[in-house]
N, C-alpha and C positions, 0 to 999 in steps of 0.2 A: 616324734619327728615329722609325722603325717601334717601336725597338728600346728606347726612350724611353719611349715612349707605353705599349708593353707593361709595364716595370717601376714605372711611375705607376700602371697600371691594379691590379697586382697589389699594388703597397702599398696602394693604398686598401680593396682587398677584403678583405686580410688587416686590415687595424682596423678594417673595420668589421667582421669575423666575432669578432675579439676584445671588441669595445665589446660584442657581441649575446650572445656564447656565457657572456662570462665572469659577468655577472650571475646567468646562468639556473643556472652550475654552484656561485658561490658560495648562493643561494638552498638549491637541493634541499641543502646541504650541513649547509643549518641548517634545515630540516626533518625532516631524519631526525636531528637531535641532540635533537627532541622527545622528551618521557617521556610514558608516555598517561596519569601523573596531571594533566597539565598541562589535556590534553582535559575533563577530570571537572569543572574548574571552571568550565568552561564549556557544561555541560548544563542549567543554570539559566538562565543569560542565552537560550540558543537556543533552550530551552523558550518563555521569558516571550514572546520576539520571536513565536514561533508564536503563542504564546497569543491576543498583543494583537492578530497579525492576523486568526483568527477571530474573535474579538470585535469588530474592526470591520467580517467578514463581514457577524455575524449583526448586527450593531448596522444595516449598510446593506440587509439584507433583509427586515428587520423596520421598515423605514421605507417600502420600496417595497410593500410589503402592507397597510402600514397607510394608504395613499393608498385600498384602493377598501375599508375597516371603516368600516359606517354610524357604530358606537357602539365608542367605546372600551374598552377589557378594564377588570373593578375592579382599582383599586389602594387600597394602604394605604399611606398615607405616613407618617413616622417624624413626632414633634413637632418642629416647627420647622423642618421643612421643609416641607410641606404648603404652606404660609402663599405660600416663595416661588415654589414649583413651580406652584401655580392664577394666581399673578399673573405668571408668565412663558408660562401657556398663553393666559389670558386677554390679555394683551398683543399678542401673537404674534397670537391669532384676528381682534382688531380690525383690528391694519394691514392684514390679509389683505382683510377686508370690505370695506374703504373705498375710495377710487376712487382711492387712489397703485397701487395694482396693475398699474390699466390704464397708466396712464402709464409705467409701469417696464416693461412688457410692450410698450407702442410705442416707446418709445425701444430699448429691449437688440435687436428682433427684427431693425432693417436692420443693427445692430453685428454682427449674428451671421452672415446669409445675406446679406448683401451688396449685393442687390438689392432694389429696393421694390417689385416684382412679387410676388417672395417672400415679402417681410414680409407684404404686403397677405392672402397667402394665410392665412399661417402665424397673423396676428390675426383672420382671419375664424374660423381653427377655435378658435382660443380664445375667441374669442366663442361660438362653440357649445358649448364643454361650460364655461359660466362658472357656468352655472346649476347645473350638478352638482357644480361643486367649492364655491359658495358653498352649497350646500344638506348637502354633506358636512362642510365648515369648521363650521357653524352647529349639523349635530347633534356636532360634536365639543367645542365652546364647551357646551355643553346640557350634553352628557356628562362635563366635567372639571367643572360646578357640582355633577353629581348626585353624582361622586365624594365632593366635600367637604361638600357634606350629609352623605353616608353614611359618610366617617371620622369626623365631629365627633357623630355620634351614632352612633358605633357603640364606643363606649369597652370590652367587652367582647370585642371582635375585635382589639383593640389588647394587649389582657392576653393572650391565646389565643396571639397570636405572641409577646409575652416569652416565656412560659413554655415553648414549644417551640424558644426561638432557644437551644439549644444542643445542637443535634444535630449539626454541624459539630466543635466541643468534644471532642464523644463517641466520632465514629469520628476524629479524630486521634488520641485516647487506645488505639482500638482499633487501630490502622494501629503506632504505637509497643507494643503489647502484643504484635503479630503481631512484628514488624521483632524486638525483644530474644529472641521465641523462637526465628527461625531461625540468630540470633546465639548462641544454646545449642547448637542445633545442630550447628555447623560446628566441624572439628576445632581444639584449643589451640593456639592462636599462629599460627591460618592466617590467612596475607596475601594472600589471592586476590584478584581484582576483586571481585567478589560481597559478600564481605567488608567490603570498603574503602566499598565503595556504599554499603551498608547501613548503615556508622557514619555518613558522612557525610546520609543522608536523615534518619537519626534526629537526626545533629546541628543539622542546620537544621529538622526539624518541631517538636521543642524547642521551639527559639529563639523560631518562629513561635506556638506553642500559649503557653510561657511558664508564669503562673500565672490562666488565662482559665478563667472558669467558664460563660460563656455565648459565641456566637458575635460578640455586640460589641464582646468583650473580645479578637478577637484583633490581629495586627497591623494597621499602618493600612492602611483600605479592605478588609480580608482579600484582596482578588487574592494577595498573597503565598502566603498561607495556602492558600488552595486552589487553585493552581499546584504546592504542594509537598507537597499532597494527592494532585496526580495523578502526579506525578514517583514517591512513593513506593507509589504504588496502582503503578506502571509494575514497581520494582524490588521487588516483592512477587511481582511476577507470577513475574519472572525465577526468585526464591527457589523459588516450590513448583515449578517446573520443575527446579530442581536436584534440593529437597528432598524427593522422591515418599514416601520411609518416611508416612505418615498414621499407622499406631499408635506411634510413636516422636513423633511431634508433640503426637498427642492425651494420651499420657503428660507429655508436656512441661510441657502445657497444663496440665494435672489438677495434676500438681505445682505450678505456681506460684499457679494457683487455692488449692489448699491453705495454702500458704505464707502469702496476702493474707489470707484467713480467720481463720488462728492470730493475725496483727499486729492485725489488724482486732479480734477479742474478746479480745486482751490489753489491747489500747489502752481499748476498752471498759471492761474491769475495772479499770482504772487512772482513766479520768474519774468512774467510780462510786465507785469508795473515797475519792478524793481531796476528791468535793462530799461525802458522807458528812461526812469531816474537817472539813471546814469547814462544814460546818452546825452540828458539834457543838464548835467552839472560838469561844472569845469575841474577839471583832476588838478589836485596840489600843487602840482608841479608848475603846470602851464598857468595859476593865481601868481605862484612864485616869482615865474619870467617877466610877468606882467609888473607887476609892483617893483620889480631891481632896473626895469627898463625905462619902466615911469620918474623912478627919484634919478637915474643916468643926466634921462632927455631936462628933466628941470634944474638941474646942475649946467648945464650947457648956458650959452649966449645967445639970445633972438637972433643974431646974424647967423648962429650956425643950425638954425634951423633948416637950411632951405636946400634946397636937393641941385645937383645940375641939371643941364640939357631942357631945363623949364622951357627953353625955347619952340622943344620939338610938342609941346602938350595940345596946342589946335590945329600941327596941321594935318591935313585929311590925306594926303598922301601916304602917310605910313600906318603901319599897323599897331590900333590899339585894342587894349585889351581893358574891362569894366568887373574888379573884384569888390564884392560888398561883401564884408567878414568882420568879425569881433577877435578872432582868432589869431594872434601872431604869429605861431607858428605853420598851421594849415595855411596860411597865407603864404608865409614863404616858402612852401615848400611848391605851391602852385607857378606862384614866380619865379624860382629856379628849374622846375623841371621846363617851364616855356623857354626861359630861356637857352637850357643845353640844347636842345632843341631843334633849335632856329639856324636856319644858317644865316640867316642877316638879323644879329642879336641889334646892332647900332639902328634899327628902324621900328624895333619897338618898343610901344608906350603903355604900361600899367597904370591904370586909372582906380586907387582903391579907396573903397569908400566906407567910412567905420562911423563907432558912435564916439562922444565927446568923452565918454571912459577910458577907451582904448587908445582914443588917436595917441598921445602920447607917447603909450608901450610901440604900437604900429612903424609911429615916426621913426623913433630911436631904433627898432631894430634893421631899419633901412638904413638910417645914417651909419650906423657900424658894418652893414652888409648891403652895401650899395649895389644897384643891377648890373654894373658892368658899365656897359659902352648906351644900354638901354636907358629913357627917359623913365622916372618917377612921380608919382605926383598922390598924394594923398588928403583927403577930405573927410570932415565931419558931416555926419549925416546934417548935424542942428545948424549948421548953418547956412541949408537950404531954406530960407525964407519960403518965399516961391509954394513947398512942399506946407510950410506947418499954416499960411494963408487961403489957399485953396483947396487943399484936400486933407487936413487934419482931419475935422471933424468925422471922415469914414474911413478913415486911413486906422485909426487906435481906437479897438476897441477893448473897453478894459474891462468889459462882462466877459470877453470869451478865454473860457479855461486853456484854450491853447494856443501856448506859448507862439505856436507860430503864426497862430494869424494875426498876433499884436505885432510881431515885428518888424518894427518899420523898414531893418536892412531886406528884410524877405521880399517886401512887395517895391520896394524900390526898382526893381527892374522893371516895373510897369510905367515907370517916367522916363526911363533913360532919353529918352528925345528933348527932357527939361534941364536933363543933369548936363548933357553934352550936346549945347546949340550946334556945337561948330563941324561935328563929325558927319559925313556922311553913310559909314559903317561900322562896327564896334562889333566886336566879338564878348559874350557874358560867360566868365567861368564863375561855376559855382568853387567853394573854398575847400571841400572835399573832393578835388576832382587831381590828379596826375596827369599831366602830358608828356605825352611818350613817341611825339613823330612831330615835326614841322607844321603847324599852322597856318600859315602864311598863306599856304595855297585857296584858303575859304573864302579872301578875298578873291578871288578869278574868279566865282563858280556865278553862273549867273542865277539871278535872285527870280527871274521872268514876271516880275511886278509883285513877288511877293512881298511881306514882311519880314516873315521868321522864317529861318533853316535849323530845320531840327531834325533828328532820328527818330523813325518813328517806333510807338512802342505797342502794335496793337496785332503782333504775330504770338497766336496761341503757341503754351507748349513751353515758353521763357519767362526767366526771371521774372523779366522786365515788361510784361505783359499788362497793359490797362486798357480797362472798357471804359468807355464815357459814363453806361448807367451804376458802374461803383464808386463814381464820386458827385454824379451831378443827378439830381432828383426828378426824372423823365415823368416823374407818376401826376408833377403841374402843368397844365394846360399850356401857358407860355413858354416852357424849357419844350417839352412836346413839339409845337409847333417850330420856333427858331432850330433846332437842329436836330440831325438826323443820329439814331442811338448809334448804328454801325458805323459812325464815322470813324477813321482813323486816331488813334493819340498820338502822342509825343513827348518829349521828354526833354527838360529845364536840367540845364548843369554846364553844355556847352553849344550854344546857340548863335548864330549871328545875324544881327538884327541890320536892317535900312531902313535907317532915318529917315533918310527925305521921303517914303514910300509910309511913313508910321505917321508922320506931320501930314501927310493928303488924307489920308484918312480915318485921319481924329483916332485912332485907337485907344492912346491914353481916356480919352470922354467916352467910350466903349465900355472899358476898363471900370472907371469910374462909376458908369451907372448899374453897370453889374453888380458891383461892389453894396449900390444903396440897395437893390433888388434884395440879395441875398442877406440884406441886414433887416428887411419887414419879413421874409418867410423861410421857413429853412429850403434852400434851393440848391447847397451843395456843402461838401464837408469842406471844414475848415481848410487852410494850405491855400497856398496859389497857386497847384498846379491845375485846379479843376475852373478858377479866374483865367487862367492860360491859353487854356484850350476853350472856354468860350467867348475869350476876347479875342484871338487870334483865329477862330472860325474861320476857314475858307483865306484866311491869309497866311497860309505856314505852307515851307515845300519841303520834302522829304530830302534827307542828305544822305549819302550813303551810310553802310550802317557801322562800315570798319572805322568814321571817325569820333561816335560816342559807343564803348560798351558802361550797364550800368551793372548793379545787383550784387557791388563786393562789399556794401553793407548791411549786407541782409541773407544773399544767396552764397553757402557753400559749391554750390556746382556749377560754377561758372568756368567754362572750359580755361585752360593753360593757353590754348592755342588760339582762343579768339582774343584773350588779354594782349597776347603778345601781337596780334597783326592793329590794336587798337591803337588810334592815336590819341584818345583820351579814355581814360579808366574812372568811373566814376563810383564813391565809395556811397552811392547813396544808401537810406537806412537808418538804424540808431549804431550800428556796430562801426565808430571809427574809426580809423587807423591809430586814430592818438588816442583810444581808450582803452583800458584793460580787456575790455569784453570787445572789442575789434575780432576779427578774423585773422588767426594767426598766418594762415595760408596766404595773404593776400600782403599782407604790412612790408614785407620787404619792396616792394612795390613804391610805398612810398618814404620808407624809410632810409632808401639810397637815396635821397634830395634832403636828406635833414643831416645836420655837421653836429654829432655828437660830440665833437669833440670841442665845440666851444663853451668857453669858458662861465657864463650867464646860464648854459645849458648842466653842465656839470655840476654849479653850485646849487641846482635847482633839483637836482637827481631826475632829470631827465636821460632816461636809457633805453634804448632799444628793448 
């Protein structure tokens, strides 16, 4: 029986030591069939889990401290949230006041201690400090109103943290610039830990950074984001422990600093030459107008070529006006806004002057959109005789690369005393320019024996800022001597020129000899504006300055407010109003003088 009992005993020990052993030994067995990339994937999760519990450390210590702060820390709340944050404090502080308090505090306190000895005791002490918690509750109510006052008029502290919220952005960018260096570092095709870390941090700070240019662009709520900030702040560390060489790093450094330097001013020189191009080709659209305006005008009769009011074109009494353009539309939209304008639109006369390509398109779009009550009158450059007998041969020259200084409409304004014997003053708008105030008045102003009235442009600090020695070559003995470097400049777009004061003293032969000067030595850059100002030396008077502003083809920060007191807006620049790459800020400007709604314009897909 003994003998029974013994071998019962013993088989039950023996399964249960198998039920107990065999678990434990399949277990470790598939533990060590781990790989320790397996561990790596889960450095992120055991982080974040560390993370969240700090943060509800600090989240729970920051709550026990804030129990005995008279006044609450400022905050700035983000828009739209503000609104529900003050009405979930405010909410909260009322039920707190009110007398469910007590109630909740007599009922919960026998639930808790048991006894109503207890209780009795336990709400006498909170009767004794109810007074200091409602007096702390109340300046906290106080303190979340004074907050929202002080975010809602504090709209400048609001901009202050945009424009620094992307300092998080920055040092990811930096954390990923270190991380790829010590990745140059380590030898070709090495598969270390180290190694493998490193791709993977940079893989996931990536992901996280993305294509974020401020810190609200990164992933959602950024906890990720800066969790995998500190993960790779960790395996950085690791790195420079490996990586001690420092002049092998700072080499490192130097070199890819160089490298971003070369990309960075190549890419430069490619967005420069590219707006260049495109400033100086003509957009489809405006090829388009040009060609359905041309086959219009030659569809027409030689009688009905001809414009009214031809009567008014020599006399000197009224107000004319001298546009040389290739452009049909910058054209009209010059001559519409002078003429909204004006209050005596019946007394002035547009004088425009094109090449034998365009007159055509030019003509035609005047004959379908005549000036009103105003005289017109338009001209080919080529059949200024005159022009291709005496001054051709320095006038075109066809070695120089740029475009503008072959162009005969360019320098044309250097004869105007050739083009119009009869005028005694003329006003010169360039074909990029908008008026936006009456003109007329330029004629009153006195000229006091000058030539040219122009705005000057030689107040440091603006746009429109030019020295004589960045266009004219002071370093030749002869430009040296003729004029003085600090002289003032000025600026060509809207100018009003006297005749009979430009015929006394030969300017055009001024002009002219300039012209050969600058073609034996290089004496100035290309353009006529730097011909301008040393033909017009000492014969130009300052105009005031509210009636040219320039810089909307070039300068974004050109005030609202001096646009608008301007009576001319000049889009000087490559950025036109009629090209894609224009200043979006500025085009309405001139785009309120242009009739999209016409019909040559619509088939042309001419659109705002």
């Amino acid at each position: 029986m003994k003998q029974n009992r013994r071998c019962t005993r013993i088989s039950i020990l023996s399964l249960l030591s198998v039920s107990v052993l065999l678990p434990i030994f399949l277990l470790s067995s598939t533990l060590r069939n781990f790989k320790s990339e397996a561990s790596e994937e889960y450095i992120e999760d055991l982080s974040t889990i560390k993370y969240r519990t700090d943060a509800l450390k600090l989240s729970s210590i920051e709550e026990k401290e804030g129990e005995s702060v008279e006044e609450p820390p400022l905050v700035v709340y983000k828009d739209g949230v503000l609104g529900s944050e003050v009405a979930a404090i405010s909410s909260n502080g009322s039920s707190r006041s009110d007398g469910s308090e007590n109630a909740r505090i007599g009922t919960d306190i026998p639930k808790r201690n048991g006894t109503n000895q207890d209780a009795k005791q336990d709400y006498q002490q909170v009767q004794l400090e109810k007074p200091s918690l409602e007096q702390s509750e109340k300046a906290t109510v106080q303190g979340n109103r004074n907050i929202q006052a002080t975010v809602q008029g504090n709209r400048n502290i609001q901009a202050l943290t945009r424009r620094v919220s992307d300092e998080k952005v920055k040092e990811i960018k930096d954390q990923l610039i270190r991380a790829n260096s010590y990745l140059e570092l380590a030898p070709p095709g090495s598969k270390s830990q180290l190694v493998r870390e490193l791709r993977l941090r940079i893989r996931m700070l990536e992901r996280a950074v993305g294509e974020s240019s401020k810190d609200s662009d990164l992933s959602p709520g950024q906890v990720w984001a800066l969790h995998r900030m500190r993960a790779m702040e960790a395996t950085l560390t690791k790195a420079s422990r490996v990586y001690t060489d420092c002049p092998t790093m700072v080499t490192k450094l130097r070199a890819m600093t160089y490298n971003l330097e070369e990309q960075a001013r190549a890419q430069k020189s490619q967005v420069q030459f590219l707006l260049q191009l495109a400033g100086r080709t003509t957009p489809k659209g405006l090829h388009c107008l040009s060609m359905r305006l041309t086959a219009e005008y030659f569809a027409l009769q030689p009688e009905e070529w001809q414009f009214p009011n031809q009567q008014k074109l020599h006399d000197p009494d009224l107000y004319h006006f001298a546009v040389f353009s290739d452009n049909v539309l910058a054209c009209a939209v010059v001559v519409n806004s002078t003429i909204s304008t004006s209050r005596e639109p019946e007394k002035l006369v547009f004088h425009v002057v094109t090449d034998s390509l365009n007159l055509p398109a030019m003509s035609m779009w005047f004959l379908l959109n005549p000036p009103g009550k105003s005289a017109m009158q338009i001209q080919s450059i080529d059949t200024f005789e005159w022009l291709s007998t005496k001054y051709n041969a320095t006038l075109r020259k066809e070695n120089s690369p740029d475009l503008r200084y072959t162009s005969a409409l360019n320098h044309l304004r250097f004869y105007l005393p050739d083009v119009f014997p009869m005028l005694n003053k003329i006003v010169l708008l360039d074909h990029d320019v908008v008026v936006q105030r009456d003109l007329t008045g330029l004629w009153n102003i006195s000229m006091e024996g000058k030539v040219n009235g122009a705005v000057e442009t030689c107040q440091e600090g603006e746009a429109s800022f030019r020295r004589m020695d960045m266009f004219v070559n002071f370093s030749d003995p002869s430009i040296e001597k003729r004029f003085d470097l600090e002289a003032c400049t000025w600026a060509f777009g809207m100018n009003v020129f006297d005749l009979r004061e430009w015929w006394r003293h030969n300017l055009t032969g001024v002009y002219h000899n300039y012209l050969q000067l600058g073609d034996e030595r290089p004496l100035w850059k290309a353009g006529s504006l730097p011909l301008g100002w040393v033909t017009f030396y000492n014969h130009t008077m300052a105009l005031d300055r509210t009636w040219h502003i320039l810089g909307l083809g070039h300068d974004s920060g050109v005030r609202r407010v001096d646009i608008e007191q301007a009576a001319v807006i000049h889009f000087d620049g490559i950025m036109k109003p009629w090209l894609d790459t224009g200043l979006d800020k500025y085009k309405e400007y001139w785009r309120r003088h242009v009739n999209y709604g016409h019909p040559y314009l619509q088939q042309c897909n001419i659109q705002r």
